[in-house]
C-alpha positions as CSV (number, residue, x, y, z in Angstrom):
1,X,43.0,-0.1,-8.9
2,X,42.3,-3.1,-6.4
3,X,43.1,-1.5,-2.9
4,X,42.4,-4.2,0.3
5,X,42.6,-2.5,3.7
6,X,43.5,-4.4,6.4
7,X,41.9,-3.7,10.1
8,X,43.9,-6.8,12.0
9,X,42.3,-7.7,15.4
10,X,44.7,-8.8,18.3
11,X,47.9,-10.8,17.3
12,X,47.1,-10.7,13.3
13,X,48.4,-6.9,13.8
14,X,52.0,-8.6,13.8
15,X,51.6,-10.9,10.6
16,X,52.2,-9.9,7.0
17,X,48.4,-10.5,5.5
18,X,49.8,-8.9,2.3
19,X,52.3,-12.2,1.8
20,X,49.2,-14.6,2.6
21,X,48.7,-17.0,-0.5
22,X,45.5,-16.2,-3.5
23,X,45.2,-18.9,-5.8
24,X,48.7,-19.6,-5.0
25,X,49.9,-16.4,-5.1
26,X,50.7,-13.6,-2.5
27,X,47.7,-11.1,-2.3
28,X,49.6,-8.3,-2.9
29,X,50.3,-9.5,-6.8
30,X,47.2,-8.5,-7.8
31,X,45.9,-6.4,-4.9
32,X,47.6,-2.8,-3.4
33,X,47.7,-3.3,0.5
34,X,47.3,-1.1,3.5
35,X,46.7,-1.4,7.0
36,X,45.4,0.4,10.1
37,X,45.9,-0.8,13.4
38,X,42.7,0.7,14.4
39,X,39.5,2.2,12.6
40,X,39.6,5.5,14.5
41,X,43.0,5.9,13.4
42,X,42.1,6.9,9.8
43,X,40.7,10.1,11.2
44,X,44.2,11.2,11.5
45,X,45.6,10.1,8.3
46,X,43.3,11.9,5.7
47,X,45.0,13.6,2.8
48,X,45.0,16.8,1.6
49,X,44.2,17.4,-2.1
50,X,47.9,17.4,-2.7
51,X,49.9,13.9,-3.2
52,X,52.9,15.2,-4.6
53,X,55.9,13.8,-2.6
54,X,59.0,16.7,-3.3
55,X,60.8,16.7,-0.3
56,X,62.4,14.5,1.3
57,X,64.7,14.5,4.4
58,X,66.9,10.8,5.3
59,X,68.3,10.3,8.4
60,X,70.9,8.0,8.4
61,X,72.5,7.2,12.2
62,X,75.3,4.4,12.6
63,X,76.2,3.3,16.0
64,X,78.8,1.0,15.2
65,X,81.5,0.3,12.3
66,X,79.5,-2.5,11.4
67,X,76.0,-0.2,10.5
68,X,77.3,2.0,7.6
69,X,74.1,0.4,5.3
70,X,72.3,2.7,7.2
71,X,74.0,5.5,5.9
72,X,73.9,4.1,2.4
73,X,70.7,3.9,2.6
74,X,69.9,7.4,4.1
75,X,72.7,8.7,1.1
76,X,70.6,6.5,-1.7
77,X,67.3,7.6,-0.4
78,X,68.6,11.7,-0.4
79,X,69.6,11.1,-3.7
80,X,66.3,10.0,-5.2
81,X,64.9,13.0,-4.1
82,X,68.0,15.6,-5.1
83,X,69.3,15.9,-1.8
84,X,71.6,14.9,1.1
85,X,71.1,12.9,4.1
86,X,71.2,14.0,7.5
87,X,74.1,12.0,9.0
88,X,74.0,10.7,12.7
89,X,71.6,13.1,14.2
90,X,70.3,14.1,17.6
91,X,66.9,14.3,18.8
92,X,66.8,18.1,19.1
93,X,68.1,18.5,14.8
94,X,65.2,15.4,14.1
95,X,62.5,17.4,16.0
96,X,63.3,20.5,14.3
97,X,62.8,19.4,10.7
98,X,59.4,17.4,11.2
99,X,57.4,19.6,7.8
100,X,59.1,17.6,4.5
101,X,56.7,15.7,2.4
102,X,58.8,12.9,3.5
103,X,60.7,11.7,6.6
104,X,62.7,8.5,6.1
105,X,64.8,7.3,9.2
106,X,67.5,4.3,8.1
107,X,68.3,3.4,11.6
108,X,68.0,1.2,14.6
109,X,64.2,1.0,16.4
110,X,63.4,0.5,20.0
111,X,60.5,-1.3,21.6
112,X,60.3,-1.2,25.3
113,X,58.2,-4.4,26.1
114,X,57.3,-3.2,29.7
115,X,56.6,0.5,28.9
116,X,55.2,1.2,25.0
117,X,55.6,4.4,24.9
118,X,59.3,4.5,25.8
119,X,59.9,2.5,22.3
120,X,61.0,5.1,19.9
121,X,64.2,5.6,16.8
122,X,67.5,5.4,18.4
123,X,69.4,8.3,17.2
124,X,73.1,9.1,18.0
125,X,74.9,8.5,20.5
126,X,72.1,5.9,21.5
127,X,69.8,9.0,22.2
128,X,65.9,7.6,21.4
129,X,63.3,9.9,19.9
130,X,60.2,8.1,21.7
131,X,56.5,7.3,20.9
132,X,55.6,9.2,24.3
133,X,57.6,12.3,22.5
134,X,56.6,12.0,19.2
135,X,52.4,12.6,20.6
136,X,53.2,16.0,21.4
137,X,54.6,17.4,18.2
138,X,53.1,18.4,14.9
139,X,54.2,16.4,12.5
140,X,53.2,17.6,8.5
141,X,54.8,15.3,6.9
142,X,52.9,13.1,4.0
143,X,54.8,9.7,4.9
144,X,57.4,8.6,7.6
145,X,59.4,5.7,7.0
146,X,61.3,3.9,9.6
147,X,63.5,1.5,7.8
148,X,64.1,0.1,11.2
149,X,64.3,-3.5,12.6
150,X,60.7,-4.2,14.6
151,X,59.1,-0.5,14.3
152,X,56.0,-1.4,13.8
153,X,55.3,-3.3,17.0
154,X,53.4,-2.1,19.9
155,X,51.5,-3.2,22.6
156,X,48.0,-4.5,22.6
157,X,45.4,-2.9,24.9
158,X,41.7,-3.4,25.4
159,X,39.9,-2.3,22.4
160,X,42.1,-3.7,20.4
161,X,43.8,0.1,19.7
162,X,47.9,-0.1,19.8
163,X,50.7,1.7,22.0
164,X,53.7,2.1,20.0
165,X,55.5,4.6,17.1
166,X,52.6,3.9,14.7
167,X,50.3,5.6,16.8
168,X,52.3,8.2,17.7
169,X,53.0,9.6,14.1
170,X,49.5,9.2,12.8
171,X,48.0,10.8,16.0
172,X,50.8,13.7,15.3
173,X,49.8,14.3,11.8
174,X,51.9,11.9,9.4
175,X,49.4,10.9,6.9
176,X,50.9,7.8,6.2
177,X,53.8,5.4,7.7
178,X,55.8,2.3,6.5
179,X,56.9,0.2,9.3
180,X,59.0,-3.0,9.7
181,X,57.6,-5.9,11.3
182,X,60.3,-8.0,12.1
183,X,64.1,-8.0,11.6
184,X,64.6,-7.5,8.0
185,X,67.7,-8.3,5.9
186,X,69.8,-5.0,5.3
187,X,70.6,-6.0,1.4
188,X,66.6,-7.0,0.8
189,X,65.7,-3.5,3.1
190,X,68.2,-1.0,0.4
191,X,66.8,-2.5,-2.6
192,X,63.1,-2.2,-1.3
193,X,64.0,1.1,-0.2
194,X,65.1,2.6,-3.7
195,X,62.3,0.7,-5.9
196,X,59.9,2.4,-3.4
197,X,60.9,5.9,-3.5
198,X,62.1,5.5,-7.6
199,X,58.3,4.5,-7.8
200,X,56.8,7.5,-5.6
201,X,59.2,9.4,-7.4
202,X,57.6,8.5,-10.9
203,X,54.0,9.1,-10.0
204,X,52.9,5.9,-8.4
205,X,50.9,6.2,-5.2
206,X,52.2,5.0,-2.1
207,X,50.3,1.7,-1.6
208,X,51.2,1.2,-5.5
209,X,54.6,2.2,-5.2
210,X,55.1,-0.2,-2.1
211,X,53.6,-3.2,-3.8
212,X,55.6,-3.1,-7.3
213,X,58.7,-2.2,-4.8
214,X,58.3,-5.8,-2.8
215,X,57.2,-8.2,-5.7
216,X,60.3,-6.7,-8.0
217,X,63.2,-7.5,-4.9
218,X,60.7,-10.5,-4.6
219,X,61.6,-11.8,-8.4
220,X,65.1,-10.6,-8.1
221,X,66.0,-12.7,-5.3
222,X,64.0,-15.7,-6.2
223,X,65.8,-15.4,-9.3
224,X,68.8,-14.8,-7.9
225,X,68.9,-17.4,-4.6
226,X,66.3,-20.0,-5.5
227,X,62.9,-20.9,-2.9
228,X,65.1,-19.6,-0.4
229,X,65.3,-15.9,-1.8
230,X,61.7,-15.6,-2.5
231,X,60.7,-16.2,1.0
232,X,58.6,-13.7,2.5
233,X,61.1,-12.8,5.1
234,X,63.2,-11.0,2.5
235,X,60.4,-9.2,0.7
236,X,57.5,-8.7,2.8
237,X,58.3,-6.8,6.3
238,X,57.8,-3.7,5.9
239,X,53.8,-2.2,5.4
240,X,51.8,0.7,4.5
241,X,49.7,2.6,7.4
242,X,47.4,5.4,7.0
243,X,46.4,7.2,3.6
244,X,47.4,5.3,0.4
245,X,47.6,7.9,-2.0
């Protein structure tokens, strides 16, 4: 397997460097991709000897008529796993189920420009689980999604080490975590969603499963809507951080 990680420096933490062009084609065509936003992070996201992904718990929270994708997706992602979602939850029911292999959250994120770690996952009833929060809990969880719009922005500071909810999961003990890094399209988000999990479901590792996930929704929409479909903004927001197996 060819595995690049990625160790961006200052504003290169905010572009996809998977989607950058080798020989014409993106990187992650021929290469599995996974990122750190700082080298003494991976201290917190070694794996165990175990990569077996069984459990999986979806949140799926809705504030308005106009968000049920996010509980298709949370109902979609349950099902992959032979389960069902957890349905517009509070803080107190999230923090209370933080040990399944998996933690996927199909929701709305936060990022508080003037104070980091007051970004978090808005949950019901506009209730937001926060970076500062997350630090102090033990989280056992082998990978966290947050199929949210701009999760995996933070804040810069000196040493080029990042504020923000990536920090705060690895630092709590998630191995691994797929963050957005812009606002991603809810139809290209689902489909990425179930060819990632179908794949970590079938024995693929998660860097693995990530990259056939992307180029497949890639093809289908270039296929499907010309130039215009195969753009990287449909395919390529979302990224791996932490352990890749």
């Amino acid at each position: 397997m060819d595995l690049i990680y990625f160790v961006p420096y200052d504003q290169l933490h905010y572009l996809p460097l998977h989607a950058l062009l080798l020989n014409r084609e993106p990187l992650i065509k021929n290469y599995q991709v996974v990122y750190t936003s700082g080298a003494s992070l991976l201290q917190f996201s070694r794996s165990n000897n175990d990569y077996l992904l069984r459990k999986c718990t979806a949140y799926g929270v809705a504030l308005g008529n106009d968000e049920k994708e996010f509980l298709e997706e949370a109902e979609k992602v349950a099902n992959i796993f032979g389960t069902k979602p957890a349905i517009d939850v509070t803080k107190e029911q999230v923090l209370q189920s933080l040990s399944s292999d998996i933690l996927h959250f199909s929701c709305h994120g936060y990022f508080n420009y003037e104070d980091p770690l007051s970004s978090g996952i808005v949950l019901k009833d506009n209730e937001i689980l926060t970076a500062r929060e997350i630090f102090s809990q033990k989280i056992k969880s082998k990978l966290v999604t947050l199929s949210a719009c701009e999760t995996g922005i933070s804040e810069n500071k000196p040493g080029d080490e990042l504020i923000g909810l990536t920090r705060s999961l690895l630092y709590s003990g998630a191995q691994s975590v797929v963050v957005s890094l812009w606002s991603a399209s809810s139809l290209a988000t689902l489909k990425i969603m179930i060819e990632f999990y179908t794949n970590l479901r079938t024995g693929n590792n998660k860097a693995t499963a990530l990259q056939k996930a992307q180029l497949k929704i890639k093809q289908e929409l270039g296929e499907r809507y010309g130039n215009i479909g195969a753009h990287p903004f449909f395919w390529a927001p979302f990224i791996l951080i932490g352990d890749w197996r």
